[in-house]
C-alpha angles and dihedrals in degrees: 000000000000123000087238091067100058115114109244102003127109113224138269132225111251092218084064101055094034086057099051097039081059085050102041121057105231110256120222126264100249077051088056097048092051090040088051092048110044101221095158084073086064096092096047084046103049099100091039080063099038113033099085085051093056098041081050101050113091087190139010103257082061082073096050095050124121096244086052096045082048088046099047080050088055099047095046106046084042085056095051099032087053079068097055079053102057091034085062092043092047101046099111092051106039076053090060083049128105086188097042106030085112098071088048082063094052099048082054106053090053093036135228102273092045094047089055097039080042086066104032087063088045091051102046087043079061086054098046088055095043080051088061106037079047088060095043091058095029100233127107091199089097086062098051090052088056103047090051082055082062093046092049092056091048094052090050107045103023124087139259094027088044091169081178088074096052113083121234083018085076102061082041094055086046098045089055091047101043104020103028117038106028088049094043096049085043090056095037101055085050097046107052085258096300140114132191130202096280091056093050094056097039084047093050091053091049086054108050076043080075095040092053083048081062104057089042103053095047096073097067092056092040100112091044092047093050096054091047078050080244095169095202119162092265098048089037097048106017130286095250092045093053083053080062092045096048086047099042092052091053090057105073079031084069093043090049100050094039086058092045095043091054091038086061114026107012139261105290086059095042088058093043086040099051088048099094092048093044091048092052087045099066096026085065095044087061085050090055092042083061091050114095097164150359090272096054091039089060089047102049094052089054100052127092088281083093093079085058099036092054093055093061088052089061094048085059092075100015100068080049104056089034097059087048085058105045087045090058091050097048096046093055 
């Protein structure tokens, strides 16, 4: 099939292709399918995927049930397969890309057609499990969450709507597809399909978590982003002023999951909960504080401050899902 043919993806020179194939050597299929799907991040997304599960459950066997086994499912092929999806949506430009070039094999080596159908059946077997968990609590609002997580992923990586492209569109898209729905599909299938006002707000601070995540993220990639006329919010409004952004919006996301926490759990949970957010919070104000303009902001975020960095980005969501499971342990 020619690149030409593939729904929803601008073409590729052949010259292009033709001059990295001679200097890459093809990867095998089961390569391609890890490559496409980005297992090895499992690990760095578990308690985005769990937490609203473990601050739900009012006892252990809540997190052994079948709704929550079926939920976990969901979250965690909607997560991968996210990836097929943007790997589809990238490919020109990962092409184009020395780093990336790759995920542009491995898109290849499946194909076009069969990386998108790849994701479509994905996709629908998600939907098939939210329909049944749907049917075990009685209520097909956790479809409809899923299927706006799908949406979601559509609206950010599929011209001609590339929210992706559009600023603070970007950090909104992202915020939906890793802070809002997973949590939102975790704390349901725990909670007979229901959520009070303590799982709201400390759903709304995981969620602008993952809207921060997505200011931030966006400086490293800012000259990239720049040259494929990417308009996230780093290349759109400064690289040093998306840095503000990412460490303004953390600050009522601390607020929101410290009331929740203590709504639901009480207030020593609430302070040992709230730890992770509140450290990342002000680790990435000094970072800021070391920040005088766009270029060292950029180069800061790409130093070896990362490792560190990223850390932080995990203890967001560990010390949560680790205070819902403690709390679980200790009330039985």
């Amino acid at each position: 099939m020619s690149r030409a043919m593939a729904p929803g993806v601008p073409d590729v020179p052949d010259s292009a292709a033709s001059a990295e194939a001679a200097t890459t050597e093809r990867p095998t299929l089961f390569a391609a399918f890890k490559t496409l799907h980005r297992f090895e991040v499992g690990p760095i997304y578990l308690f985005v995927l769990l937490w609203g599960m473990l601050v739900a459950a009012q006892k252990p066997s809540d997190l052994w049930s079948a709704a929550a086994l079926l939920a976990l499912f969901i979250n965690g092929l909607s997560l991968f397969s996210g990836f097929v999806l943007n790997n589809y949506s990238d490919y020109p430009i990962d092409r184009r890309s020395k780093l990336k070039g790759y995920v542009a094999d491995a898109v290849e080596r499946v194909g076009l057609r069969k990386t998108l159908a790849m994701y479509w059946i994905e996709q629908a077997l998600t939907v098939a499990a939210a329909a049944i968990v749907s049917v075990l609590l009685d209520n097909w609002l956790f479809v409809l969450v899923k299927l706006s997580g799908i949406v979601a992923g559509i609206l950010y990586n599929a011209e001609p709507m590339r929210m992706k492209r559009r600023g603070i569109w970007n950090p909104v898209m992202l915020s939906i597809r890793f802070g809002l729905v997973p949590g939102m599909i975790a704390y349901f299938a725990v909670h007979d399909g229901t959520i009070g006002a303590g799982g709201w707000m400390l759903l709304a601070g995981a969620t602008l978590l993952s809207f921060s995540r997505g200011f931030w993220n966006s400086v490293s990639d800012t000259d990239e982003d720049r040259a494929e006329n990417i308009l996230t919010p780093s290349v759109l409004h400064g690289p040093r002023a998306a840095m503000s952004g990412a460490v303004l919006s953390l600050l009522p996301a601390c607020a929101l999951i410290a009331v929740g926490l203590w709504v639901l759990l009480g207030p020593l949970y609430a302070l040992v909960g709230v730890a992770g957010p509140v450290g990342a919070t002000v680790y990435r104000y000094l970072l800021l504080r070391r920040v005088d303009d766009d270029r060292g902001a950029i180069e800061l975020l790409s130093s070896p401050v990362r490792r560190i960095d990223a850390r932080w980005s995990k203890a967001t969501y560990w010390t949560i899902s680790l205070v819902g499971l403690a709390h679980v342990v200790i009330a039985t």
